[in-house]
N, C-alpha and C positions, 0 to 999 in steps of 0.2 A: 311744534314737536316738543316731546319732554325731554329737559334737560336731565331726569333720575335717572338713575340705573334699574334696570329690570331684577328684581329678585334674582337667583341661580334659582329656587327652585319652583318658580313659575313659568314653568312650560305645559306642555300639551300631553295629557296622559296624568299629568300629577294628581295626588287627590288632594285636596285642601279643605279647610273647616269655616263656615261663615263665623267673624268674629262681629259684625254690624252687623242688623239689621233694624236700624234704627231710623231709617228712611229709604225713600223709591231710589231707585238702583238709575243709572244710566241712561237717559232715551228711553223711559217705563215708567210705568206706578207698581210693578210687580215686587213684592219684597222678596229675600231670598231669608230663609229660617237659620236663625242663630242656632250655632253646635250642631247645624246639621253637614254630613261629607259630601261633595262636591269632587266633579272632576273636570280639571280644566282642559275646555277644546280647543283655544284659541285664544293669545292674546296681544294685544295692542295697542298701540299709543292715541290717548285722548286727551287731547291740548296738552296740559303739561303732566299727567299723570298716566297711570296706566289702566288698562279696563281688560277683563275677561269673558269671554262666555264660558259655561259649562253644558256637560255633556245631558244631565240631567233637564235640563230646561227645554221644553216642548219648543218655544218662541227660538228660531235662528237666528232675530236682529237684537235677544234681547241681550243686554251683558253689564257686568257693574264692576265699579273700582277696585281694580286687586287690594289697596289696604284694605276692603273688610274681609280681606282671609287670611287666612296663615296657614304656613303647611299641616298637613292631618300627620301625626305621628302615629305610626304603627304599637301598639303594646306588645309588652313585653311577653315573652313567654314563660312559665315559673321555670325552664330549662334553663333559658338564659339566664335568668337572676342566678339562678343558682349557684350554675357555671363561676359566674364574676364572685360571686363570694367567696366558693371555693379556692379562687386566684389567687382573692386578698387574704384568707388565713391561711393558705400554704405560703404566703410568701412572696409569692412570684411578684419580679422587679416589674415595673411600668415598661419599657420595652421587649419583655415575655409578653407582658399582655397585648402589645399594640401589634406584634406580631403575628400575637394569636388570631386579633381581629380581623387582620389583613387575611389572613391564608382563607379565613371563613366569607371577606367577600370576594376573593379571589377565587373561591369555588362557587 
């Protein structure tokens, strides 16, 4: 069993980005394409590390070490850049802003 901690944001549903593909993946010779998105179905402990499958992969036993991904960040939108700029040249103190962020994932 692995003694690591599982990432927080490696669960089921997430999307994440191959950061390896620089060898066969887990139980396969399949490689998984660098910078391509992914979404994890399932993941679980492999001796001492951790292993994923994703949703995109045809093969259901096929699956590879969670270090070659990292989570997928969503880009921004030129609204929101915007927004945060606007913040910083009016002014607005760091706790206006964190506020602000909250209320917006709080809706």
């Amino acid at each position: 069993m692995t003694n690591q901690a599982i990432p927080a944001w490696a669960v089921p549903g997430a999307k994440v980005v191959c950061i390896d593909d620089s060898y066969p993946d887990v139980g396969g010779g399949v490689f998984f394409v660098k910078n391509t998105v992914y979404t994890i179905k399932e993941v679980f402990p492999v001796g001492r590390n951790w292993a994923c499958r994703v949703r995109e992969c045809s093969d259901p036993q096929h699956n590879a070490r969670l270090n070659r991904f990292r989570p997928a960040v969503e880009p921004k939108t030129l609204e929101e850049d915007t927004a945060l700029f606007e913040d910083i040249v009016r002014g607005m103190s760091l706790v206006e802003r964190l506020d602000r962020i909250k209320e917006s994932l709080d809706s």
